[in-house]
LUMZATOR-226186 format. One line per field, with one value per residue (C-alpha): residue in three letters; z, y, x. Coordinates in pm, whole numbers, plus 50000, padded with zeros to 5 digits. Example, Ala and Ser with C-alpha at 12.3 -4.5 7.8 and 13.67 -1.06 7.14 Angstrom:
2
type	ALA,SER $
up	50780,50714 $
north	49550,49894 $
east	51230,51367 $
// end
This chain:
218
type	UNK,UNK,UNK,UNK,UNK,UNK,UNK,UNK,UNK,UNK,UNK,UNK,UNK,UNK,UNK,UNK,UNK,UNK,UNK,UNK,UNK,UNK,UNK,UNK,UNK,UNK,UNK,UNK,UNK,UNK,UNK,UNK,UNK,UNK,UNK,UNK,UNK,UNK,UNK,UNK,UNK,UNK,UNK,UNK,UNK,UNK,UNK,UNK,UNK,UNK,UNK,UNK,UNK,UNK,UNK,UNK,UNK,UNK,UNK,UNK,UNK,UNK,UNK,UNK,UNK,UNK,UNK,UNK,UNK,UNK,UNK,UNK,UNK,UNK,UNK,UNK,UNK,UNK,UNK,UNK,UNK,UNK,UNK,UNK,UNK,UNK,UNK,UNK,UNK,UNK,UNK,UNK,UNK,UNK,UNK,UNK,UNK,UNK,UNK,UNK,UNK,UNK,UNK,UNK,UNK,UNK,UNK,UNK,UNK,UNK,UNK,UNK,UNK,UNK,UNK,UNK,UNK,UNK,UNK,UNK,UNK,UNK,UNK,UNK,UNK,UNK,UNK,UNK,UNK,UNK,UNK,UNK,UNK,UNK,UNK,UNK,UNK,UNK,UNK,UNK,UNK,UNK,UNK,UNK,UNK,UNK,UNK,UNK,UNK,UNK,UNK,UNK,UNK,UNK,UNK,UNK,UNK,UNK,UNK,UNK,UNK,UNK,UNK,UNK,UNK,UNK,UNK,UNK,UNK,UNK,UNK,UNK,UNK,UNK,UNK,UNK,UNK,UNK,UNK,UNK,UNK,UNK,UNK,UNK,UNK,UNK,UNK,UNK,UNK,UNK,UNK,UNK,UNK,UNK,UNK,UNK,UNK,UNK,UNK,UNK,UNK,UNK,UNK,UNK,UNK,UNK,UNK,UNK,UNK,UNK,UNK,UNK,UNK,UNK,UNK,UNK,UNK,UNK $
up	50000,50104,49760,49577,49742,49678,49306,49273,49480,49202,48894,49032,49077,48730,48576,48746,48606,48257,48278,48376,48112,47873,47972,47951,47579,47466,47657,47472,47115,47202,47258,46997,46774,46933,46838,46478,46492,46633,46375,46091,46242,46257,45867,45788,45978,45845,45487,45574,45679,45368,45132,45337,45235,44898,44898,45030,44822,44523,44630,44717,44334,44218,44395,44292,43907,43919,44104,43771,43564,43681,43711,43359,43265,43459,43293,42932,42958,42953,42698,42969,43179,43465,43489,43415,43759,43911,43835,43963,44283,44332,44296,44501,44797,44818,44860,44998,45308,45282,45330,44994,44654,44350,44000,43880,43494,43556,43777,43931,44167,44425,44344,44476,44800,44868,44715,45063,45268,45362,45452,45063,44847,44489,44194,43872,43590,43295,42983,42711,42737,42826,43177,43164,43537,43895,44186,44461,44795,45152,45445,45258,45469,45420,45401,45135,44939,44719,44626,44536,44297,44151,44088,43981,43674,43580,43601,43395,43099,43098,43165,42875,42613,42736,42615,42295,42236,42306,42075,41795,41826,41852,41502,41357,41386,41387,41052,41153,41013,41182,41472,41395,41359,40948,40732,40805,41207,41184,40944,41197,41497,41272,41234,41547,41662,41395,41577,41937,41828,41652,41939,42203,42013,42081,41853,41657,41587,41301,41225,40987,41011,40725,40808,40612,40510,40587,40333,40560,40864,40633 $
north	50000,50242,50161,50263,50626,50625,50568,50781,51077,51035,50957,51343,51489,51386,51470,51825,51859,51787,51982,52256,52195,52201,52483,52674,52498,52720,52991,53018,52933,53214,53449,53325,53359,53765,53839,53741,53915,54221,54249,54184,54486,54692,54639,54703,55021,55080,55034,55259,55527,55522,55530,55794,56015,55894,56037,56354,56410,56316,56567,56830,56795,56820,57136,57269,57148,57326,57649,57675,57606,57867,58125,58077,58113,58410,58618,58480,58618,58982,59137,59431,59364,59595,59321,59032,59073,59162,58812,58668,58855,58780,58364,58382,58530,58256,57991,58190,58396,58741,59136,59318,59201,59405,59397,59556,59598,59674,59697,60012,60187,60159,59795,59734,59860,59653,59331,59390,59438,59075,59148,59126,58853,58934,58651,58749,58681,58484,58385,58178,58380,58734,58885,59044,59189,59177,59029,59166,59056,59155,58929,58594,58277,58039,57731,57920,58036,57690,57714,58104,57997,57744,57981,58272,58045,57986,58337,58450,58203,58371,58734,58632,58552,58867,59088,58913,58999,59348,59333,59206,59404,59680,59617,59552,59899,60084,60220,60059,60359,60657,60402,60662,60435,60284,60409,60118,60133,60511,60533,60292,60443,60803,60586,60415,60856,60900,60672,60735,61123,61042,60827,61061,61355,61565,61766,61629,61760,61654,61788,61696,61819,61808,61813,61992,61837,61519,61262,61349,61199,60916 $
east	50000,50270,50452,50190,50128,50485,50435,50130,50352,50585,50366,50210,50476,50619,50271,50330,50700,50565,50312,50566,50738,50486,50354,50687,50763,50461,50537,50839,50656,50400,50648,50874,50523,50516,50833,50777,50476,50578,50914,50614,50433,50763,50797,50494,50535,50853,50697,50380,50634,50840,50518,50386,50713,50725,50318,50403,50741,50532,50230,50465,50647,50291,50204,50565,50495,50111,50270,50504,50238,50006,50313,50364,49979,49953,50288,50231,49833,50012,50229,50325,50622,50462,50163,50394,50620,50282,50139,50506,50489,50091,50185,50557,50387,50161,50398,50716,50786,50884,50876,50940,51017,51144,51203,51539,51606,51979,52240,52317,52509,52179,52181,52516,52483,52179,52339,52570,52280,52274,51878,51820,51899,51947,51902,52025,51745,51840,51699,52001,52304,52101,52069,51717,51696,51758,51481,51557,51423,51368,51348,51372,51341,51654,51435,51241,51535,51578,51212,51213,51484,51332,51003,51242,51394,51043,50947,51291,51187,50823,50917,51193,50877,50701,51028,51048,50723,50757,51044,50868,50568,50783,50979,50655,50579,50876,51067,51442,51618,51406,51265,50969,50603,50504,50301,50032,50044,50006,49709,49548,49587,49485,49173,49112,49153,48920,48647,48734,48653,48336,48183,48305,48186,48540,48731,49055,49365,49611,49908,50160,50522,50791,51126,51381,51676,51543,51749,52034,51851,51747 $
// end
């Protein structure tokens, strides 16, 4: 009788060791099983992350790309240079921090000394081999200065078509040995006079002028 408690001690007690055992084999499987589970989660975190830069670096080239784009539309709607930086200025201060901005046709003595004010920051326009002009601006964030640049080459290339235009329209109408205005663009604006006086019911003048010794102008 005493054997077997003996035996049935021990056959429990064994039965409890296993047990024991068992129960720390898939302790360790279940947190073996975590582990793997938690480094999955970590990836797919550390994927999530990267597509989440990769969506805003792609949004933010969008938003750069559309800026350009309407920057362009704006200063190629106008043939005046006046309304052309106006459009620039209008679509740079939406998107870049500062306090003044200026358009400079050439470099002067006044430009000089605010090229060393280091509160300005002066970018030299562009357009082939041509310098067309100075931007010059006040209180210019660093972290914006990269993206003004990028929105200043843009606004060089249009401003650049603008000019040419002017240029063309100019030659167009202009005699290239007097620089006075042709024949044709002067009887049309005598006409479009002509009208203008009619429908505002005002007197016109019209005087014409000859110039002596004028062959040796010619």
């Amino acid at each position: 009788m005493i054997g077997i408690n003996i035996f049935m001690g021990l056959y429990g007690c064994a039965m409890i060791y296993l047990i024991f055992r068992i129960s720390k084999v898939i302790e360790l499987i279940f947190q073996s099983r975590v582990r793997i589970v938690q480094k999955g989660y970590k990836r797919i975190l550390g994927t999530a992350d990267i597509l989440n830069a990769k969506k805003v670096r792609l949004q933010n080239e969008a938003q750069e790309k559309l800026t350009l784009y309407e920057i362009t539309k704006d200063i190629t709607q106008t043939s005046n240079e006046e309304e052309a930086f106006q459009a620039f200025h209008g679509k740079l201060k939406e998107h870049v921090v500062f306090e003044e901005c200026e358009y400079v046709p050439s470099l002067s003595s006044d430009l000089k000394k605010r090229m060393n004010n280091k509160e300005n920051f002066v970018f030299s326009l562009r357009s082939s081999r041509r310098r067309i002009g100075y931007l010059v601006v006040k209180g210019l964030e660093e972290e914006d200065r990269e993206k003004f640049m990028i929105l200043a080459h843009q606004f060089a290339l249009s401003f650049r078509r603008v000019k040419l235009y002017n240029e063309l329209e100019r030659i167009a109408i202009t005699d290239s040995l007097t620089s006075v205005f042709t024949r044709r663009y002067a009887l049309e604006r005598f006409e479009e006079e002509m009208q203008r006086s009619k429908s505002k019911k005002i007197n016109m003048s019209f005087l014409m002028i000859d110039v002596d010794k004028f062959k040796s102008i010619n």
